[in-house]
Backbone as a chain_set.jsonl record, in Angstrom:
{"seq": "XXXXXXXXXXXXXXXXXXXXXXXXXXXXXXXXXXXXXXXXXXXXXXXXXXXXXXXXXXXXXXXXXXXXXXXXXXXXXXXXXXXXXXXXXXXXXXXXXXXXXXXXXXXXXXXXXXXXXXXXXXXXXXXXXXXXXXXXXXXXXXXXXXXXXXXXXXXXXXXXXXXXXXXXXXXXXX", "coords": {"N": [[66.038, 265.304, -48.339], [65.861, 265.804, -51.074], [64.88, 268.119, -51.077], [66.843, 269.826, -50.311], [69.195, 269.13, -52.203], [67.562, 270.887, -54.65], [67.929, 273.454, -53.896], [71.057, 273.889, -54.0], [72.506, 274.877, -56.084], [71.685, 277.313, -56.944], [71.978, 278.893, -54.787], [74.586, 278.486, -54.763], [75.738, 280.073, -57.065], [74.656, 282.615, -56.319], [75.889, 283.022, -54.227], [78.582, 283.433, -55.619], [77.599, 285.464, -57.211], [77.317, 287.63, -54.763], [79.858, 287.767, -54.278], [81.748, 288.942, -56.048], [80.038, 291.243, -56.417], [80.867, 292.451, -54.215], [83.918, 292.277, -54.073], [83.944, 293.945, -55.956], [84.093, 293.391, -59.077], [83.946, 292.926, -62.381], [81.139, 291.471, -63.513], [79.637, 290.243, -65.967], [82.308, 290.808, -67.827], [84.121, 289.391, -67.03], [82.922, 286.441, -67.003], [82.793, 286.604, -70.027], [85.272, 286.629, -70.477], [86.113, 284.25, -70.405], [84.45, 282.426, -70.842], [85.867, 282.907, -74.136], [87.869, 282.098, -72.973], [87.476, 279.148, -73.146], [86.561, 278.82, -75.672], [88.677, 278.864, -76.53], [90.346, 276.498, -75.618], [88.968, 274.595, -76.269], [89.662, 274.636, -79.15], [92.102, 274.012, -79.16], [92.416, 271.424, -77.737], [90.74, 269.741, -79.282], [92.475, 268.82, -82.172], [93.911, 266.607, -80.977], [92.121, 264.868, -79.207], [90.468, 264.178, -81.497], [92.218, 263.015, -83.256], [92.613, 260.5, -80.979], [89.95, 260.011, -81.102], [90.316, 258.613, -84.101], [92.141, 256.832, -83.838], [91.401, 254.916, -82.088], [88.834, 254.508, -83.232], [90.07, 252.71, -85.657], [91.941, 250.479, -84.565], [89.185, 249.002, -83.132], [87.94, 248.461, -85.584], [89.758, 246.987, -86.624], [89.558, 244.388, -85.607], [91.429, 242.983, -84.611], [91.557, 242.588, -81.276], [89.933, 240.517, -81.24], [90.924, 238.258, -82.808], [93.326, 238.666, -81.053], [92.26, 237.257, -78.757], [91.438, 234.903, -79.148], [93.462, 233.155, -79.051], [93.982, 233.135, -76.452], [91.539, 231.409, -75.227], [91.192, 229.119, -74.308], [92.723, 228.744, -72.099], [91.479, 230.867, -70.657], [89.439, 230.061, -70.252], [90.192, 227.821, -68.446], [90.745, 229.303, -65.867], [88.514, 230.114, -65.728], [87.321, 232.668, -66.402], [85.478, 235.15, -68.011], [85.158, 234.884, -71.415], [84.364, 237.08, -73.145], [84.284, 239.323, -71.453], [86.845, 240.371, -71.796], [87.382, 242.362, -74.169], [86.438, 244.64, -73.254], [88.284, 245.381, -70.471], [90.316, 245.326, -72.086], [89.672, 247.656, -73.627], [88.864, 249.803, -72.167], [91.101, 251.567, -70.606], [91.268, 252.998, -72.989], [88.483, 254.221, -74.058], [86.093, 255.82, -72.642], [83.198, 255.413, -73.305], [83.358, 253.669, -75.21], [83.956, 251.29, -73.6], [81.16, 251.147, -71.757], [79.268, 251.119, -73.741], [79.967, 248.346, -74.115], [79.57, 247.238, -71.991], [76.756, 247.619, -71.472], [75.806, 245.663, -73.33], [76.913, 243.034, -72.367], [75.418, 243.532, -69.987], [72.821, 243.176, -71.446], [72.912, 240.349, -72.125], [73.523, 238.607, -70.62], [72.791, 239.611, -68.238], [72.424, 242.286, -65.022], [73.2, 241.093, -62.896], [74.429, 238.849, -62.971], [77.526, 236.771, -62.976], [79.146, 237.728, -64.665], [78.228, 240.522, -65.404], [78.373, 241.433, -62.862], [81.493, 241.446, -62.938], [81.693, 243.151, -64.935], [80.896, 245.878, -64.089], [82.478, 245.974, -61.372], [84.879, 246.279, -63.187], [84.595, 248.816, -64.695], [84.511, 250.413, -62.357], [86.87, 250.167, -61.167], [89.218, 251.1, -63.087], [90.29, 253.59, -65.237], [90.107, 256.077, -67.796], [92.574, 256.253, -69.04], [94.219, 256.382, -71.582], [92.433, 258.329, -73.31], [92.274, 261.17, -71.2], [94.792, 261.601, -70.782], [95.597, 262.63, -73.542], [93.578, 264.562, -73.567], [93.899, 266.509, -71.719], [96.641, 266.843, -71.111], [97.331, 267.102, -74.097], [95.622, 269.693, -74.374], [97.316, 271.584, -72.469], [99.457, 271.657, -74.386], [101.394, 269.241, -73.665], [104.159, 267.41, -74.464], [105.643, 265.274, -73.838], [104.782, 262.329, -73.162], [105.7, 259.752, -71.971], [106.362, 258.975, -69.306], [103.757, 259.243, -67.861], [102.251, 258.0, -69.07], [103.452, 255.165, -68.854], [102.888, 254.676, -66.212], [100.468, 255.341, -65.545], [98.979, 253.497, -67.356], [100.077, 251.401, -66.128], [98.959, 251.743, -63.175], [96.192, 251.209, -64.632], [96.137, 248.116, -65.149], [96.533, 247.315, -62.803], [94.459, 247.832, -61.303], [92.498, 246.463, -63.199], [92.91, 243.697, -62.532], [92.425, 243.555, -59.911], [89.91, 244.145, -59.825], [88.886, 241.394, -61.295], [89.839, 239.95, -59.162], [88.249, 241.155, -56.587], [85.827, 240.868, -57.623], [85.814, 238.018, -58.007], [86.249, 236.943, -55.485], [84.181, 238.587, -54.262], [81.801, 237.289, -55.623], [82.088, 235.123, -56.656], [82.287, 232.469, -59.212]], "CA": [[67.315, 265.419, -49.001], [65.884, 266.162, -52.358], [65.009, 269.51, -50.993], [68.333, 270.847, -50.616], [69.566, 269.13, -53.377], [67.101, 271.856, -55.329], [68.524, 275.216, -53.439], [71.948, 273.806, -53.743], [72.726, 275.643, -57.385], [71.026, 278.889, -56.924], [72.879, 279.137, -53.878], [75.82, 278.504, -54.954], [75.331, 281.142, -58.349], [73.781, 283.469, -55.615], [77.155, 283.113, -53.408], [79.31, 283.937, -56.494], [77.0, 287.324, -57.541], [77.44, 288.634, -53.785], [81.205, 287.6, -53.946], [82.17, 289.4, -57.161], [80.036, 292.465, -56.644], [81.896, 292.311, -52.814], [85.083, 292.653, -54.809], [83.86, 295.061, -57.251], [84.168, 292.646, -59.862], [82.533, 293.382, -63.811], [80.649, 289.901, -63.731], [79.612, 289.844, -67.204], [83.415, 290.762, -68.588], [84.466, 288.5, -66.586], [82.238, 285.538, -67.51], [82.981, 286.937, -71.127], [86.429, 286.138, -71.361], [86.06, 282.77, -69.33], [83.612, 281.891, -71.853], [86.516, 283.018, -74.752], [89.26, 280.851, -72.659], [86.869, 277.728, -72.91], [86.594, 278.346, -76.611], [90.58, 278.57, -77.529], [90.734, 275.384, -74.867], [88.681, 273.726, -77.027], [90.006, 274.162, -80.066], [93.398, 273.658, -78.706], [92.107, 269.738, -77.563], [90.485, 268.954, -80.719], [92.924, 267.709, -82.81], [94.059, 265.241, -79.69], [90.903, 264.113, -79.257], [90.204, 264.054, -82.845], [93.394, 261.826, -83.405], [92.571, 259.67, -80.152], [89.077, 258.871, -81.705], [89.934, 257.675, -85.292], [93.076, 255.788, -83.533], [90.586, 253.874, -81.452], [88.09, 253.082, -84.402], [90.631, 252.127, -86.269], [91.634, 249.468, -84.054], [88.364, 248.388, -82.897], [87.399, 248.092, -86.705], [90.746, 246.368, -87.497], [89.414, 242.732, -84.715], [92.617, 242.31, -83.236], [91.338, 241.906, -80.0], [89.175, 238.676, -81.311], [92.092, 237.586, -82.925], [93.88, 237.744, -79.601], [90.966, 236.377, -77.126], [90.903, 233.474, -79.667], [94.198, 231.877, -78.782], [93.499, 232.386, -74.799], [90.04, 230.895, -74.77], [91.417, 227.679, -73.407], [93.341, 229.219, -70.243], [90.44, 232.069, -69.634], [88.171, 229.367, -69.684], [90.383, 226.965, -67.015], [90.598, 229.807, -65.106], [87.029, 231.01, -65.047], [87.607, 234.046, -66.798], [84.468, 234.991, -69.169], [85.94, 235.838, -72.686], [83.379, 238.481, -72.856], [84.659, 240.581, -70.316], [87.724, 241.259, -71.787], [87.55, 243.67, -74.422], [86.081, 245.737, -71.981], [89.082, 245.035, -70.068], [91.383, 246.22, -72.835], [89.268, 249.049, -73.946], [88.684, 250.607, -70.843], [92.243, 251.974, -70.724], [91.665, 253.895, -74.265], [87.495, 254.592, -73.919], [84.515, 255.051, -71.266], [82.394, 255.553, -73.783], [82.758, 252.423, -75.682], [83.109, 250.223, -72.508], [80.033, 251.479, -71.533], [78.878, 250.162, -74.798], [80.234, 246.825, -74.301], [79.039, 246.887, -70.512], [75.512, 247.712, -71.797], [75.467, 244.56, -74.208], [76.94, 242.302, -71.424], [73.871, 243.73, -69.143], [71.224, 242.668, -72.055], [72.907, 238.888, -72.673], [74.064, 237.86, -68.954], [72.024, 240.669, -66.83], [73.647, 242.759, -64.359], [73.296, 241.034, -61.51], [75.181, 237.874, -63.05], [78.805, 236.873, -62.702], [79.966, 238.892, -65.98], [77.793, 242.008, -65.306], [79.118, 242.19, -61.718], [82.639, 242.003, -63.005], [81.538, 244.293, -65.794], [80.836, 246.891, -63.026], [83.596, 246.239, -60.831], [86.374, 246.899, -63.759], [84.178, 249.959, -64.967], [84.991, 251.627, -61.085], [88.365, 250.049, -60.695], [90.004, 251.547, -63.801], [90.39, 254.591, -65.763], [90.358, 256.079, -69.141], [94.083, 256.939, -69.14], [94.942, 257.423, -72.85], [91.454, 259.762, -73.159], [92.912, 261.538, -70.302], [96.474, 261.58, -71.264], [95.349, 263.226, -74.665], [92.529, 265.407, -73.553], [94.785, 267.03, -70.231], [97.566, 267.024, -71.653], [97.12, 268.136, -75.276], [95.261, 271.424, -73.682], [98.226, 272.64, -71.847], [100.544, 270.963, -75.033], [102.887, 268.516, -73.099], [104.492, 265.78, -75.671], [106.593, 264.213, -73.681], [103.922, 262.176, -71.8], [105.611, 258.735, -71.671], [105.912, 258.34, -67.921], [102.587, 259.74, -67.375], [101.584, 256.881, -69.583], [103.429, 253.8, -68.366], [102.318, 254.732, -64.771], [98.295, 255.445, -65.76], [98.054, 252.454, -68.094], [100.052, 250.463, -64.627], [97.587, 252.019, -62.6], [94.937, 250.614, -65.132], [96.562, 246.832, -64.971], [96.166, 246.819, -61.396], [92.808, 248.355, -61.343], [91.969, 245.659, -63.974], [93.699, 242.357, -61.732], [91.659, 244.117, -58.4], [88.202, 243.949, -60.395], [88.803, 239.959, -61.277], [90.149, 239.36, -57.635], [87.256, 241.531, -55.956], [84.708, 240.043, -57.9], [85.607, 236.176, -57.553], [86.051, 236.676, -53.684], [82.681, 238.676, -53.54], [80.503, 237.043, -55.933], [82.533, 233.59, -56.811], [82.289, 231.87, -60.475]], "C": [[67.154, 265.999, -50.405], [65.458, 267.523, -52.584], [66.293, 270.168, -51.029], [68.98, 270.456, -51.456], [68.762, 270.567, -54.959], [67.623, 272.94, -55.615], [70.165, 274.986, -53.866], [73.43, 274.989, -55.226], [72.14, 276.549, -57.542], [71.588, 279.459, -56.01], [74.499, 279.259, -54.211], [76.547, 279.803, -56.398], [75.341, 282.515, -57.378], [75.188, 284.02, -54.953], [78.3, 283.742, -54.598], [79.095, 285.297, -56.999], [77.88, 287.783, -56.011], [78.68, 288.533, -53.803], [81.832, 288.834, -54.706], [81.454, 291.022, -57.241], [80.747, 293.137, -55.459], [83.459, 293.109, -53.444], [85.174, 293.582, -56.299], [84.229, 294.354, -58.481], [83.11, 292.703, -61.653], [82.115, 291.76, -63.464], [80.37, 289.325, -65.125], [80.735, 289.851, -67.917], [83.636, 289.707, -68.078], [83.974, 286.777, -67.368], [82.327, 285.616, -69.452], [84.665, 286.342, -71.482], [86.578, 284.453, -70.621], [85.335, 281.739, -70.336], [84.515, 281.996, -73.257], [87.566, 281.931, -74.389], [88.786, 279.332, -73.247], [86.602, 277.598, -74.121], [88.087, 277.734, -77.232], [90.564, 277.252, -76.547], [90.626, 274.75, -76.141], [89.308, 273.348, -78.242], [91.986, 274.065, -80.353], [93.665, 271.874, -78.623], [91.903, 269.54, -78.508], [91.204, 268.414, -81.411], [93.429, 266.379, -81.899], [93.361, 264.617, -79.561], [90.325, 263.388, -80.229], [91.145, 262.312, -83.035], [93.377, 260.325, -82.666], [91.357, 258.729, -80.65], [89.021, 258.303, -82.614], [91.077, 256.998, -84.909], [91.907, 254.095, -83.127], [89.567, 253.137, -82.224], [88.805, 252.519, -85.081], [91.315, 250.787, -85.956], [90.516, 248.988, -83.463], [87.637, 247.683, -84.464], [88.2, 247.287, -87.328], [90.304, 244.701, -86.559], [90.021, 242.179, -84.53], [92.345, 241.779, -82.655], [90.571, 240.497, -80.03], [89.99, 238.295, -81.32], [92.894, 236.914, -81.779], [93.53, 236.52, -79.385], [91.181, 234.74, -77.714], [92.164, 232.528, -79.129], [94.222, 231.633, -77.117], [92.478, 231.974, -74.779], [90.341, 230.175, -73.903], [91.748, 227.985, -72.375], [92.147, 230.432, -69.805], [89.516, 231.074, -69.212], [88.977, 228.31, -68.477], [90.16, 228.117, -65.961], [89.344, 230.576, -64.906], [86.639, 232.315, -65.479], [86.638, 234.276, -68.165], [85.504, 235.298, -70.44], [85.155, 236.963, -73.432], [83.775, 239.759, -72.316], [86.211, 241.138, -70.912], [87.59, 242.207, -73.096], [86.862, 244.459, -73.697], [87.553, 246.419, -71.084], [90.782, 245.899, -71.099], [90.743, 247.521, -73.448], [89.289, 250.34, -73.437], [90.065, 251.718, -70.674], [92.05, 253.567, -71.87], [90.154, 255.042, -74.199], [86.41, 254.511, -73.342], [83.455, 254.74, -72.263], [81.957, 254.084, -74.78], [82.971, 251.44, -74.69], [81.948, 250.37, -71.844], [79.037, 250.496, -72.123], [78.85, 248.976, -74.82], [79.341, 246.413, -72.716], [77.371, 246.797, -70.667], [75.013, 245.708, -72.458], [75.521, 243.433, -73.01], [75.502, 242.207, -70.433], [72.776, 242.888, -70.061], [71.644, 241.472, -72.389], [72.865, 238.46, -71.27], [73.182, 238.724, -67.952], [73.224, 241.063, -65.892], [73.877, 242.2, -63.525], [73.869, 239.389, -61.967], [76.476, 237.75, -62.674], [79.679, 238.078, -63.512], [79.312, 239.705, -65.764], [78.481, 242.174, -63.986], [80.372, 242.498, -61.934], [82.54, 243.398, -63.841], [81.805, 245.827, -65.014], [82.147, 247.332, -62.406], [84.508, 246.767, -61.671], [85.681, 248.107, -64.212], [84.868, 250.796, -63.822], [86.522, 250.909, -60.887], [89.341, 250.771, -61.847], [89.591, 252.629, -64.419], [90.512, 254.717, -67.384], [91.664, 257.212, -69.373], [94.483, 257.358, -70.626], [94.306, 258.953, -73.069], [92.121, 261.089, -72.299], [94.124, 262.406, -70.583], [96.261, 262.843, -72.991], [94.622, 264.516, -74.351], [93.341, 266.595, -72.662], [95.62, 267.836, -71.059], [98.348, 267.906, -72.959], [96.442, 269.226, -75.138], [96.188, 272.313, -73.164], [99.679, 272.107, -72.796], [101.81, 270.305, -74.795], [102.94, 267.75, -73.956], [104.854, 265.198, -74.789], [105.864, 263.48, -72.451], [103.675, 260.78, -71.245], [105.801, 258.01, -70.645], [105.031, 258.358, -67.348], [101.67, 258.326, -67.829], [101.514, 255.717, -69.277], [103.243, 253.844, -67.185], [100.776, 254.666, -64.701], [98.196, 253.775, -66.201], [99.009, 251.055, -67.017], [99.157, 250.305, -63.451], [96.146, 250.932, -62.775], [95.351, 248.841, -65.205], [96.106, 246.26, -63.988], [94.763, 246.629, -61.138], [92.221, 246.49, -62.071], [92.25, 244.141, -63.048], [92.778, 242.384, -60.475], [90.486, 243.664, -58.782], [88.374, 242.517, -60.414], [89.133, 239.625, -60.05], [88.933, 239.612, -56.716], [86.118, 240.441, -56.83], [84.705, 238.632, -57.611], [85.891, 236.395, -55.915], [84.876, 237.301, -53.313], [81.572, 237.897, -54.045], [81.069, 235.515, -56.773], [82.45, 233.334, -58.642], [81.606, 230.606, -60.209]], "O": [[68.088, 266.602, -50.934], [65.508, 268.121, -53.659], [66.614, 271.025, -51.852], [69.701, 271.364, -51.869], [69.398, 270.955, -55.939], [67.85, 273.472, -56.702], [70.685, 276.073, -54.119], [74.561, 275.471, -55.16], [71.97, 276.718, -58.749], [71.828, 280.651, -56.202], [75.321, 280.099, -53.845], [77.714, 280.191, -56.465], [76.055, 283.452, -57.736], [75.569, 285.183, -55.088], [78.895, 284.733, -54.174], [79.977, 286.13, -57.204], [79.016, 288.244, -56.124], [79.068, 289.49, -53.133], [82.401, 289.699, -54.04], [82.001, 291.918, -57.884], [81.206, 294.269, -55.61], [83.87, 294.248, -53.224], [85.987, 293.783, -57.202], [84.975, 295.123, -59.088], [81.905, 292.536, -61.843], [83.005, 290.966, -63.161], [80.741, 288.202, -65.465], [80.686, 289.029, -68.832], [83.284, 288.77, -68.795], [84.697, 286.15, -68.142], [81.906, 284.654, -70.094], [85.065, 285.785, -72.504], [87.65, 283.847, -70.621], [85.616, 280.557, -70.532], [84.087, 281.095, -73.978], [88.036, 281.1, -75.166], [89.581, 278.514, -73.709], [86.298, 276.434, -74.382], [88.454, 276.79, -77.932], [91.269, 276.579, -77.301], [91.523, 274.418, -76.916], [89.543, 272.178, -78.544], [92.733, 274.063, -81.331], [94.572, 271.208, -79.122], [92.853, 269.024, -79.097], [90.866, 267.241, -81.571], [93.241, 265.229, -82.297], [93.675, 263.442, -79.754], [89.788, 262.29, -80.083], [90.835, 261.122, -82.969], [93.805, 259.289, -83.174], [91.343, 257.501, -80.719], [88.136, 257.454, -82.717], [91.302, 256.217, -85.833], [91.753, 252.961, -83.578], [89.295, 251.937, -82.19], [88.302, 251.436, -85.383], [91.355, 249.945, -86.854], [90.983, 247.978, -82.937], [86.969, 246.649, -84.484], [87.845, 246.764, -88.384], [90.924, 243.755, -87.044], [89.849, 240.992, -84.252], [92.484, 240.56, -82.76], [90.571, 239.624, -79.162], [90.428, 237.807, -80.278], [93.142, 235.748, -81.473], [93.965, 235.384, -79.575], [91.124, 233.703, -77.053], [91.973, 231.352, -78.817], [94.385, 230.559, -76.539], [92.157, 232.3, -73.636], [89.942, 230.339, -72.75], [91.084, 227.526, -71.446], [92.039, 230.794, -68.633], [88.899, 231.089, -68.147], [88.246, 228.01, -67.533], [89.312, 227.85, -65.111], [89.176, 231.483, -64.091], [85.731, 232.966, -64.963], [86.918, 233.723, -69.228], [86.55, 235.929, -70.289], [85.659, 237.609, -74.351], [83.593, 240.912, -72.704], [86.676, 242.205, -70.512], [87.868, 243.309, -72.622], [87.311, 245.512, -74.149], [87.832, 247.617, -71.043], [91.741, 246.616, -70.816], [91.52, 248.431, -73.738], [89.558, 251.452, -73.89], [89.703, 252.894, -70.631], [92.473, 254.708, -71.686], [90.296, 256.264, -74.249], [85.702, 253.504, -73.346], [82.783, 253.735, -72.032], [80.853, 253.594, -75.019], [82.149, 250.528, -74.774], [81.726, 249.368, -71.165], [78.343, 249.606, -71.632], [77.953, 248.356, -75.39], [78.64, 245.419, -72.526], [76.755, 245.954, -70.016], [74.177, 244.904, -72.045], [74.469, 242.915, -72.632], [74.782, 241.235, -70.206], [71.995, 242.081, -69.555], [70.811, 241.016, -73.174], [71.85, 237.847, -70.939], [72.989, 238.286, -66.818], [74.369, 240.615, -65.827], [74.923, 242.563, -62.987], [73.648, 238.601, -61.048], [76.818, 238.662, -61.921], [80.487, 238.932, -63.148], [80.186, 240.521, -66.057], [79.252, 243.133, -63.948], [80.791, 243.541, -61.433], [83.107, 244.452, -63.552], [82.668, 246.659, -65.294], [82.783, 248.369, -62.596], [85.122, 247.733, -61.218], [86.589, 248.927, -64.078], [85.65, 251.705, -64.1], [87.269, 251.61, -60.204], [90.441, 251.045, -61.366], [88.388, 252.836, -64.257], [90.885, 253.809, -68.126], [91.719, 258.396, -69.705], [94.98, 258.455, -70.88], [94.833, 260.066, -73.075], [92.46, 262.044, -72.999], [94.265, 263.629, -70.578], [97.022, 263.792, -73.182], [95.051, 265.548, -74.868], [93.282, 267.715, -73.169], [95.489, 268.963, -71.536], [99.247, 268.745, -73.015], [96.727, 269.993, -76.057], [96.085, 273.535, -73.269], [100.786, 272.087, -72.258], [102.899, 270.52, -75.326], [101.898, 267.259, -74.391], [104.249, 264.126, -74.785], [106.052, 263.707, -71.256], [102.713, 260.338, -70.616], [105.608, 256.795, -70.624], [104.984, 257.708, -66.304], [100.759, 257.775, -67.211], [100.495, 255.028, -69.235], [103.467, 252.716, -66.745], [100.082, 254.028, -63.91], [97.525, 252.95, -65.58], [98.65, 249.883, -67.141], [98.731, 249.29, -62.901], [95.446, 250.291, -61.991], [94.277, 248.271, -65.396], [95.498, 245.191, -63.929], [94.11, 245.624, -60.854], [91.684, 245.601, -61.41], [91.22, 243.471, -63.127], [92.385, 241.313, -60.013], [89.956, 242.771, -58.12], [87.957, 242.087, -59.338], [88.464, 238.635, -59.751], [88.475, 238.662, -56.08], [85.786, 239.323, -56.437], [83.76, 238.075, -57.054], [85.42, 235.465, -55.26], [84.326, 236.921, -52.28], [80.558, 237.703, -53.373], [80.258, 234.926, -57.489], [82.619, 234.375, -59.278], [81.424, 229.8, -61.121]]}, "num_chains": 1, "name": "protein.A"}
């Protein structure tokens, strides 16, 4: 298998030359302005992105979410519910990159193969990074008006998030 995983990108490069000289195609103009589109993209996203990441440090640096967690402790803990796992849980929604982060730490206190790393996992593949998304997409082809796109993704991501705590305590218990 790890043989044709090798050929599988030279082939596929290889299939695109014979296509394009097939169709009489310049290949290098071509690839020239493709390579121009993918700069104006970029700097089309950037401020969106830009904006999305000092939103997000700015609440992660402001410790809301402790604040929260602190007055549910008592009901996460009747119900079994690490208080660990959730900023993950609310992050996830805004950034992969810092639940990742948080999923990493969880891995080096609890290990993965505990109760809180397996959920860790599960809500990593059950949900999405809908604002990222929503900003990155969106602000490229400049839609504003992108507040049903929003309360449907970050419903999406609710569910997602409710599925991961349900899957996990029926596969791997508390």
């Amino acid at each position: 298998m790890s043989q044709i995983s090798t050929y599988i990108v030279p082939t596929f490069v290889l299939f695109i030359l014979i296509y394009a000289i097939k169709r009489k195609t310049n290949i290098y103009d071509s690839f020239l302005v493709g390579a121009k589109d993918g700069i104006l993209t970029t700097f089309h996203i950037a401020p969106a992105v830009i904006a999305m990441v000092f939103a997000i440090n700015l609440f992660l640096n402001s410790h809301f979410l402790e604040f929260i967690f602190s007055f549910l402790n008592p009901f996460l803990n009747h119900v079994g519910i690490p208080i660990s796992i959730l900023p993950m849980a609310f992050i996830r929604p805004i950034s992969g990159t810092a639940t990742l982060a948080i999923m990493n730490n969880i891995f080096s206190i609890y290990g993965p193969d505990s109760f809180i790393g397996r959920l860790a996992s599960t809500l990593q593949g059950c949900t999405d990074t809908t604002i990222y998304v929503l900003a990155l997409y969106f602000g490229s082809i400049k839609v504003t008006k992108t507040g049903h796109a929003l309360s449907a993704g970050l419903f999406a991501d609710l569910v997602g998030i409710i599925a991961a705590f349900i899957i996990t305590f029926i596969f791997f218990g508390n």
